[in-house]
C-alpha positions in Angstrom: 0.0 0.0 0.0 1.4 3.1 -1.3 0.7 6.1 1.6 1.0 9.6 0.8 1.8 12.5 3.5 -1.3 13.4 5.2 -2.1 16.5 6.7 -1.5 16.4 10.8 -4.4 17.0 12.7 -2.9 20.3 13.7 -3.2 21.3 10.2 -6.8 20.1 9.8 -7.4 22.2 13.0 -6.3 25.3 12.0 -8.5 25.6 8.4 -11.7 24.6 11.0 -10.6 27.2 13.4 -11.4 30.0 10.6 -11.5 33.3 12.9 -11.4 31.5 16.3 -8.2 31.8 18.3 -6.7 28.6 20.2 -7.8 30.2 23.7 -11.5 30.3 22.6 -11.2 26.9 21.4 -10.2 25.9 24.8 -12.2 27.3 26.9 -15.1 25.9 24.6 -14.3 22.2 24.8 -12.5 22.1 28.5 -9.0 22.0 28.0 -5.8 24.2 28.4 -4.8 26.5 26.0 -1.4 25.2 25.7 -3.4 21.6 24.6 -4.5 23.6 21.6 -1.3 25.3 20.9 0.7 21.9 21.2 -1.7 20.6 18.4 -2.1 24.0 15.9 1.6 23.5 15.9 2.1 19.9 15.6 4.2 19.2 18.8 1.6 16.8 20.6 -0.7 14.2 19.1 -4.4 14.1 19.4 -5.8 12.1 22.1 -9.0 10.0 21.8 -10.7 12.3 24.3 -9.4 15.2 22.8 -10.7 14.1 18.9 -14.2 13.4 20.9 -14.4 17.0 22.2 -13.0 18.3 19.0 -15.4 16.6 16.9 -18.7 17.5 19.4 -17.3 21.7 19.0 -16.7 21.3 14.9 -20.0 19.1 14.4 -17.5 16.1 13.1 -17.8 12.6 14.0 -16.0 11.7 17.2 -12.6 10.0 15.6 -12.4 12.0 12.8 -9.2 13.7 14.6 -8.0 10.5 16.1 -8.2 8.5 12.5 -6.2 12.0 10.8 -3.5 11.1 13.8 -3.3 7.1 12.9 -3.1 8.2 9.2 -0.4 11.2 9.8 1.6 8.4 12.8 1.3 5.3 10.3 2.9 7.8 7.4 5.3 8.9 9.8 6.9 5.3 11.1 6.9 4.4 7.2 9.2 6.5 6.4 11.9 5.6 8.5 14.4 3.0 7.9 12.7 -0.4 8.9 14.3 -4.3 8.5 12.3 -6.1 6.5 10.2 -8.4 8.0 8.9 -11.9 6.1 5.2 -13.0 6.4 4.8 -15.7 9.3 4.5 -18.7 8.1 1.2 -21.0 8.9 
């Protein structure tokens, strides 16, 4: 399977933000400004309760932020150097 680089949840974050700052968005759902920050700037991952709260303030479904983080963690460990491992054999 041939992945591409997908856009970090941070990223995705910031073109639903639109006008909204990362303080509103905090207060909003519950959690710490730097939370937000740590996201918008792709220095922390998205956790399951975080992508439930995201998706409840943006009207998405609840793992659309934690499947965006599998896709963007997945792409990530693919492109590092890796042995090669052979099927197991039944």
């Amino acid at each position: 399977m041939t992945m591409h680089n997908p856009a970090s949840p941070g990223e995705l974050l910031r073109e639903f933000l639109g006008d909204k700052t990362a303080t509103e968005l905090a207060a909003h759902i519950g959690v710490a400004r730097a939370t937000i920050s740590r996201v918008l700037n792709d220095r922390t991952a998205v956790t399951v309760d975080l992508s439930i709260r995201l998706g409840e303030a943006l009207k998405l479904s609840p793992d659309f932020f934690s499947k965006a983080q599998l896709q963007r963690d997945l792409w990530l460990e693919s492109q590092k150097d890796r042995p090669r491992i052979k099927p197991l054999a039944a």
